[in-house]
LUMMIMI-576475 format. One line per field, with one value per residue (C-alpha): residue number from 0; x, y, z; residue in one letter. Coordinates in nm, 4 decimals, m for minus. Layout:
num (NUM, ...) .
xx (X, ...) .
yy (Y, ...) .
zz (Z, ...) .
residuo (A, ...) .
***
This chain:
num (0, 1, 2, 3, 4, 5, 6, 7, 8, 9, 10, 11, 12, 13, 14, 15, 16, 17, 18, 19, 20, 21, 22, 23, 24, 25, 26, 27, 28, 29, 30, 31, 32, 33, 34, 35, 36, 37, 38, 39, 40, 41, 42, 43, 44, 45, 46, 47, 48, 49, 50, 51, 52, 53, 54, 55, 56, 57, 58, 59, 60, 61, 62, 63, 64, 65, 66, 67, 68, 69, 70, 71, 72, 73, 74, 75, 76, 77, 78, 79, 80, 81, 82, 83, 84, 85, 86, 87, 88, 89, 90, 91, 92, 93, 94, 95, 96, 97, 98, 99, 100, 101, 102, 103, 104, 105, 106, 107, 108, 109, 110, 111, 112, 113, 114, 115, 116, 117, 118, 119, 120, 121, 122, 123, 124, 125, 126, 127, 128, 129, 130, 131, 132, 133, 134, 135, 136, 137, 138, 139, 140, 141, 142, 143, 144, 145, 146, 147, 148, 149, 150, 151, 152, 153, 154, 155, 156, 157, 158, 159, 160, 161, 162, 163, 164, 165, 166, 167, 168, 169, 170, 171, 172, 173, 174, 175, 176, 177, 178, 179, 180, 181, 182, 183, 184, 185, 186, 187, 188, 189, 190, 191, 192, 193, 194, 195, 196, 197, 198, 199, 200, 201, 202, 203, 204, 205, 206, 207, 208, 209, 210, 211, 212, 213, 214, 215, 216, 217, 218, 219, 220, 221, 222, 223, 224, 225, 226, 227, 228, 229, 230, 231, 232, 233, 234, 235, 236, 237, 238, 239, 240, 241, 242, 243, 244, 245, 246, 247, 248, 249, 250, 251, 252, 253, 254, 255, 256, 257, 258, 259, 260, 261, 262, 263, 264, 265, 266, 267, 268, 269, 270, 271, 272, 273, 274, 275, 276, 277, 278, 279, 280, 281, 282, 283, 284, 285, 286, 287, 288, 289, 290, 291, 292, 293, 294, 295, 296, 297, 298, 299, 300, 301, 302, 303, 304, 305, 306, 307, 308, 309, 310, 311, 312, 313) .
xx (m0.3678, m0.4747, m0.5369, m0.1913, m0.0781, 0.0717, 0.0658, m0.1206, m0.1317, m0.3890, m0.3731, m0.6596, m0.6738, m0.8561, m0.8885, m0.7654, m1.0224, m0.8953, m1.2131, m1.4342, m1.2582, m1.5708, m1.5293, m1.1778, m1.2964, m1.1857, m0.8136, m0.6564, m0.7865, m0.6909, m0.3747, m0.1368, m0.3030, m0.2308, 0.1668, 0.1613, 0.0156, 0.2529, 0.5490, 0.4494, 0.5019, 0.7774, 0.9826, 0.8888, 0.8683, 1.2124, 1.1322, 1.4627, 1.2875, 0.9233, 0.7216, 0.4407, 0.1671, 0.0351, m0.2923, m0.3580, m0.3223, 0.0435, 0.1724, 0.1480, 0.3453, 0.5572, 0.6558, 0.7082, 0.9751, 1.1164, 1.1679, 1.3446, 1.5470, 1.4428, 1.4769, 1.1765, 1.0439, 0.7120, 0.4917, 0.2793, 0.0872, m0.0681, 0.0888, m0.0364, 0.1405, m0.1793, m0.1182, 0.0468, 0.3204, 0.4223, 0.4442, 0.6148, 0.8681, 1.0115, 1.1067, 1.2146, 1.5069, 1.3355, 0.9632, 0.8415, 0.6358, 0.4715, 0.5068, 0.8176, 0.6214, 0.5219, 0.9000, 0.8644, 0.6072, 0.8098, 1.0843, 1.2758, 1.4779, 1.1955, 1.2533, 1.0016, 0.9078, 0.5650, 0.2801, 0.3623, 0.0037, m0.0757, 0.1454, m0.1100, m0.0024, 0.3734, 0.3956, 0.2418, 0.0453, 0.1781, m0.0245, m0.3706, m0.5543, m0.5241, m0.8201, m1.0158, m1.2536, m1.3542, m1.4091, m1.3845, m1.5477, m1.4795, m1.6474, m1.4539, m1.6725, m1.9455, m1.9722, m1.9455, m2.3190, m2.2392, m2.0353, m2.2766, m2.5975, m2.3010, m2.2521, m2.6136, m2.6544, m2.3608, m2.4095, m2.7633, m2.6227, m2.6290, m2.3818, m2.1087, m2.2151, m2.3090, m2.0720, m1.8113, m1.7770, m1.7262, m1.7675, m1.8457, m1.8061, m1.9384, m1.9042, m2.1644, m2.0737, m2.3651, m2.5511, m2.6372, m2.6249, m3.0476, m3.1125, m2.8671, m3.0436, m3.3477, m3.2735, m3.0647, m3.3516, m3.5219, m3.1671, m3.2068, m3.1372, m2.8168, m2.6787, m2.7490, m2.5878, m2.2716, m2.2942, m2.2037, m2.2892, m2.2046, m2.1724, m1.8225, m1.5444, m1.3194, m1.1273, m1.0758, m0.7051, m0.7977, m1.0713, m0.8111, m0.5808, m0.8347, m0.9482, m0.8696, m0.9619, m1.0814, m1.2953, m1.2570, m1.2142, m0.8632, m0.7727, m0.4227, m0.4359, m0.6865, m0.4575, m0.1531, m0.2834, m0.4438, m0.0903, 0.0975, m0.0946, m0.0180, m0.3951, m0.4614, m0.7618, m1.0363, m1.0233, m1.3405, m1.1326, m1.3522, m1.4254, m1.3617, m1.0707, m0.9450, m0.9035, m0.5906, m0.7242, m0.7406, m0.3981, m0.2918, m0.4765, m0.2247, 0.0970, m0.0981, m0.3117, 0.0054, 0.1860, m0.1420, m0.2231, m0.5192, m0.8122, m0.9468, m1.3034, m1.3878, m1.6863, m1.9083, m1.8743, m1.9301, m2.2645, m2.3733, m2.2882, m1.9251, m1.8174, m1.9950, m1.7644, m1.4578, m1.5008, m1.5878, m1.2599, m1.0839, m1.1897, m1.1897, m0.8365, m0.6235, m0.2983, m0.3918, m0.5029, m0.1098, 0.0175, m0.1563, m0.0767, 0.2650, 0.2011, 0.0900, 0.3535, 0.6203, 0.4614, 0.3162, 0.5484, 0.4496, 0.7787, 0.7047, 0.6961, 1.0478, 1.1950, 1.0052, 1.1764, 1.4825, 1.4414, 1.3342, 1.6836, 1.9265, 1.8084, 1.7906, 1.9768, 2.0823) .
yy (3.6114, 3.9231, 3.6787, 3.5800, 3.9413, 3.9029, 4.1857, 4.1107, 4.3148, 4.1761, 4.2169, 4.1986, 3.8583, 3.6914, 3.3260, 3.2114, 2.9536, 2.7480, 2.5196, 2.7800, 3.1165, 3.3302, 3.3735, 3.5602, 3.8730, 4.0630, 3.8849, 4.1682, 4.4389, 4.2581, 4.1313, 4.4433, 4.5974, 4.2593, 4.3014, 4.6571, 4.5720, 4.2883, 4.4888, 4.7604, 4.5112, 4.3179, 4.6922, 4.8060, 4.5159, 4.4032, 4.0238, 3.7827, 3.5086, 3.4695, 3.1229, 3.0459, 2.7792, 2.7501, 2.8769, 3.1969, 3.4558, 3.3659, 3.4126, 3.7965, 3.8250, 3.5503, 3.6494, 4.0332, 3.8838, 3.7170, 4.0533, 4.1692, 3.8739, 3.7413, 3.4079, 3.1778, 2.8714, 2.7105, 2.4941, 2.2330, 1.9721, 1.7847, 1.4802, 1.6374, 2.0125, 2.2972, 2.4860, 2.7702, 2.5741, 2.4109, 2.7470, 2.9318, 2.6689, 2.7923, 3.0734, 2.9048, 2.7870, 2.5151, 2.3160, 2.1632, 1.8578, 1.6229, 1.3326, 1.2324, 1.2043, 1.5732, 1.6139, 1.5295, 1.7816, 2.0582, 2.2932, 2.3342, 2.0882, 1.9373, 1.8512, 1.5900, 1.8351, 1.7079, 1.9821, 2.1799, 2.1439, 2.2718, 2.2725, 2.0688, 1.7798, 1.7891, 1.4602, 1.1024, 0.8926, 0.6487, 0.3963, 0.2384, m0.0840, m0.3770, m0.3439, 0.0409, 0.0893, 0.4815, 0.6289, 0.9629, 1.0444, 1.4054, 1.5721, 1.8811, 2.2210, 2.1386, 1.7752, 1.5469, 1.4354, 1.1200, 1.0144, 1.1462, 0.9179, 0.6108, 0.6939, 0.6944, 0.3420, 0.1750, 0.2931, 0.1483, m0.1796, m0.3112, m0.5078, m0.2347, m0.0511, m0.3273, m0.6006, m0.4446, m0.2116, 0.0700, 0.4338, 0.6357, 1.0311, 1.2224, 1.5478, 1.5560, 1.9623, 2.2539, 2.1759, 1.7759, 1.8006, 1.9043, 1.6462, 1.3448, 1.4427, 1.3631, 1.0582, 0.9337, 0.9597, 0.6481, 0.4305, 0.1348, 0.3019, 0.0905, 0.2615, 0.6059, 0.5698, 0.5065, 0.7662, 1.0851, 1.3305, 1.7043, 1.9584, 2.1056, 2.1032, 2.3605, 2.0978, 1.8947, 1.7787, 1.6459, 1.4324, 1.3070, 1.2134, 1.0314, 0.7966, 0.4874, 0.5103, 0.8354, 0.8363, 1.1197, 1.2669, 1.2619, 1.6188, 1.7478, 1.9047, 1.6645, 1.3545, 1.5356, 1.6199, 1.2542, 1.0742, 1.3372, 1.1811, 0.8519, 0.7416, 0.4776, 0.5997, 0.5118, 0.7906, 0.8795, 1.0684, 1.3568, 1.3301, 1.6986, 1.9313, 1.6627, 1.3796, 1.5078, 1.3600, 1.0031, 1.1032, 1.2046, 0.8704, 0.6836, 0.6734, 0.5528, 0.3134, 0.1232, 0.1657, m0.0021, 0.2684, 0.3822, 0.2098, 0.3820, 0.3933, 0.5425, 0.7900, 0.6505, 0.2731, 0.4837, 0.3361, 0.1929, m0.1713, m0.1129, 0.0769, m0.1508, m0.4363, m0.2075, m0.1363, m0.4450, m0.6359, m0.3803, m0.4074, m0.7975, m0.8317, m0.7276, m0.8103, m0.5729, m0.2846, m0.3246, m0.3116, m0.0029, 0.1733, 0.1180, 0.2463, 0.5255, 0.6070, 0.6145, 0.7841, 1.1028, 1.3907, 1.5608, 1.8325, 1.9259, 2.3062, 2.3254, 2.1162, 2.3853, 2.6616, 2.5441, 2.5432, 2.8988, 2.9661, 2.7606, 3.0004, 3.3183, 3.5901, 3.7366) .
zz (1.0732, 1.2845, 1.5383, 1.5690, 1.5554, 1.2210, 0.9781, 0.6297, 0.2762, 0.0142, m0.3489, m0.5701, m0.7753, m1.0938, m1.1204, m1.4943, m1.5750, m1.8581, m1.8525, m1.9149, m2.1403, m2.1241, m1.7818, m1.8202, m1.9417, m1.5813, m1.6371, m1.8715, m1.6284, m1.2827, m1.3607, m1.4322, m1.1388, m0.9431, m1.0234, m0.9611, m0.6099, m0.5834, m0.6821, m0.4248, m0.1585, m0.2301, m0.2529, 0.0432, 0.2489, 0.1023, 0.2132, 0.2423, 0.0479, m0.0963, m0.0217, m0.2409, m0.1640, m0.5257, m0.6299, m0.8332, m0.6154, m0.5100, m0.8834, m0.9033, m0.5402, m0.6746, m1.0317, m0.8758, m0.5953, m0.8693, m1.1130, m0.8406, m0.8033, m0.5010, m0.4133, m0.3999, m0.2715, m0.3449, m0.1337, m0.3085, m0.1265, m0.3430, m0.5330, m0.8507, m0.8528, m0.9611, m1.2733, m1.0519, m0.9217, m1.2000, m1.3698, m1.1187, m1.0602, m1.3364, m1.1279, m0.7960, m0.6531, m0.5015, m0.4458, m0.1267, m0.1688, 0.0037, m0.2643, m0.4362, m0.7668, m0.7771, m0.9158, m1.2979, m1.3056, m1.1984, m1.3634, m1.0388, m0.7704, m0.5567, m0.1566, 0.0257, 0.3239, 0.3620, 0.4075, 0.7109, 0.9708, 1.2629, 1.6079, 1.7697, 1.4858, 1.5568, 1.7679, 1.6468, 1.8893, 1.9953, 2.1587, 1.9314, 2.0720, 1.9209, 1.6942, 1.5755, 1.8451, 1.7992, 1.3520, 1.2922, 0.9926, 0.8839, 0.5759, 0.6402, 0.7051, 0.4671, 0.4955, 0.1839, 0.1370, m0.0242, 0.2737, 0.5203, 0.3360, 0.3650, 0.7313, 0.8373, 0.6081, 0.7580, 1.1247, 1.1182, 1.0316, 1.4402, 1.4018, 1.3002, 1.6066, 1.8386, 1.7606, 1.6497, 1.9668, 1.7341, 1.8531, 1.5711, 1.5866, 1.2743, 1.1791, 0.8759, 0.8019, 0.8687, 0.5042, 0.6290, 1.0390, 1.0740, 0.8156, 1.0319, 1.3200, 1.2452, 1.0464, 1.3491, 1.5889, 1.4265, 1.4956, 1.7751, 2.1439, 2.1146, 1.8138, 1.9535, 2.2111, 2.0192, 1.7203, 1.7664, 1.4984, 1.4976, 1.2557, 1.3387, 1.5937, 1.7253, 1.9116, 1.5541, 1.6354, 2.0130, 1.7563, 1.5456, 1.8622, 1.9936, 1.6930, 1.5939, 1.2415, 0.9771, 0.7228, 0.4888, 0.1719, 0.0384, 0.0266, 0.1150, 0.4357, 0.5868, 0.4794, 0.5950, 0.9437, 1.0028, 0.8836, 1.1086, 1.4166, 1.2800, 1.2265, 0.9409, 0.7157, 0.4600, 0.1642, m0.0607, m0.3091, m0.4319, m0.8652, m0.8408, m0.9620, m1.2427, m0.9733, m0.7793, m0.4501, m0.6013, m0.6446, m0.3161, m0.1712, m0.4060, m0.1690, 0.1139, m0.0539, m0.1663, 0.1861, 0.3114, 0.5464, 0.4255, 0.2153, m0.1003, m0.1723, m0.5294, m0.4859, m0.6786, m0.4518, m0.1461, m0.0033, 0.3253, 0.2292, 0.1418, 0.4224, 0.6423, 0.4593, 0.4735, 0.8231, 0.9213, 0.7338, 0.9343, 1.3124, 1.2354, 1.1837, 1.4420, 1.2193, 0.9657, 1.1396, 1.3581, 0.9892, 0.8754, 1.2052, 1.1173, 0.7757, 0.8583, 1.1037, 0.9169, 0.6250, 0.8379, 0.8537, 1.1785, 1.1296, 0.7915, 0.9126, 1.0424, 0.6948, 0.4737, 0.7310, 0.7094, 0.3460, 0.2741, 0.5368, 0.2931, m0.0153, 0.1814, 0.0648, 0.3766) .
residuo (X, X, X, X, X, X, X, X, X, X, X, X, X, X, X, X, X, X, X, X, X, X, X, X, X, X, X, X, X, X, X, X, X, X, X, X, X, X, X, X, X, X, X, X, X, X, X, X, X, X, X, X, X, X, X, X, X, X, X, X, X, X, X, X, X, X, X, X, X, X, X, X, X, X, X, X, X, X, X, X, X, X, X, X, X, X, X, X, X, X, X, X, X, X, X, X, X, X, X, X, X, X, X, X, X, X, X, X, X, X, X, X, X, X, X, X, X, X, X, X, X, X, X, X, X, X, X, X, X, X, X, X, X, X, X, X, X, X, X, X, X, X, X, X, X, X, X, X, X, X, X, X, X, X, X, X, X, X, X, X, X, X, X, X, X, X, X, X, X, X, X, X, X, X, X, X, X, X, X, X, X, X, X, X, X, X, X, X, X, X, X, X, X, X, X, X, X, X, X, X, X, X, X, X, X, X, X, X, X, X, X, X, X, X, X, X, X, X, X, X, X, X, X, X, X, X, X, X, X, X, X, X, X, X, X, X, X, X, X, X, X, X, X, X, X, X, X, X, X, X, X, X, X, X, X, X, X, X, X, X, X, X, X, X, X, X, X, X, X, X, X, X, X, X, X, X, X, X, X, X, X, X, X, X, X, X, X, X, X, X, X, X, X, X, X, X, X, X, X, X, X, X, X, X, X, X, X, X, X, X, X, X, X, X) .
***
């Protein structure tokens, strides 16, 4: 945020684990001073409106906007809302979602906004060739090992690289990219010259733009900046964090613009198949390009805007 010359006030915060009690024992002592902090701010900044993106350290700022009767809105971008949200929608006027079943969980009128992303998302591409000639796989900033170990199976499959005419560009994450190196130095000339791994990108979106088809993990932001640009998918929800990403795979799964790979079916063979069944058939891949186009919301930012305008108080 200093970047971006934006002015910034922190709070101190304690994570409420329900999972694991024991682990509270800082909870009694952080959280007073956590609304006293929160307080603090919301007086003397005197803000219009309050947005909340979920998560535990919005629910002091949130529940102290809300003592003094300020209107606010919530952000939730997952299909399944966190334990935050769904408590401090009891509070709000309204909820931003990105999925039309986050509703029944919440105590407060919900909006489809979609997840607002980045500037450099706010268009869809719009021309693809006729079949997926360039993956992305992304693993976000520390890779997904189990994807990575598929990767390096499937890639040294030559016929995925070869006769396929697949380009594949893989960011493996900093834990796995030493490790993919090495292994990819014993691939066939002909495959190296046509995988691409690196650790981490700066220029992620310009990747996106320029594939054909992503392989990743199904996690909010990443599936709501892929289906902004309007790229079909294949999702490895992660079995972390109760399952919520199988659930925010679901939507696009059944809009068949995206393919859903359960973790622990992730392997070299399948995605080789899933690939494959993909690049192969030209009809389907038009169909999940058209999928995902009309399921991205590219302008989620200024919806969730004009939302926190319509409940301003000034």
């Amino acid at each position: 945020m200093p970047r971006y010359g934006i002015p910034m006030q922190t709070i101190v915060a304690a994570k409420l684990d329900m999972e694991k009690p024991w682990r509270n024992w800082s909870f009694p002592f952080v959280a007073p001073q956590a609304l006293l902090q929160s307080a603090g701010i919301v007086r003397r900044f005197r803000p219009d409106v309050v947005l909340g993106t979920g998560g535990y350290v919005s629910a002091p700022v949130v529940l102290a906007a809300a003592a003094a009767r300020v209107p606010v809105v919530l952000q939730e971008q997952n299909a399944m809302p966190g334990r935050a949200t769904r408590l401090l929608s009891r509070v709000a006027r309204v909820v931003a979602t990105a999925y039309p079943e986050s509703a029944r969980h919440l105590h407060a009128k919900a909006v489809v906004t979609g997840t607002p992303v980045r500037t450099e998302f706010w268009k869809r591409r719009e021309a693809f060739p006729t079949r997926p000639q360039r993956l992305l796989v992304l693993g976000g900033s520390q890779g997904a090992h189990r994807i990575n170990e598929a990767v390096l199976s499937a890639v040294g499959d030559l016929d995925l690289i070869t006769h396929a005419e697949l380009e594949v560009w893989h960011q493996t994450g900093e834990n796995d990219y030493s490790w993919i190196e090495s292994q990819s130095d014993a691939l066939a000339w002909t495959v190296r010259e046509r995988y691409h791994p690196f650790a981490f990108s700066t220029d992620l979106p310009d990747q996106i733009y320029r594939a054909d088809l992503v392989l990743s993990r199904a996690g909010a932001g990443t599936i709501s900046e892929v289906s902004a640009a309007g790229v079909p998918m294949l999702l490895v929800p992660g079995p972390f964090a109760g399952g919520h990403q199988r659930l925010n795979a679901g939507p696009f799964e059944q809009a068949n613009a995206a393919v859903v790979i359960a973790d622990q079916d992730c392997d070299g063979a399948r995605l080789f198949r899933e690939i494959s069944a993909i690049v192969h058939d030209e009809a389907r891949y038009s169909k999940m390009v058209d999928a995902m186009r009309s399921l991205g919301r590219p302008r989620a930012a200024e919806e969730v805007a004009g939302l926190l305008q319509s409940v301003s108080r000034h």
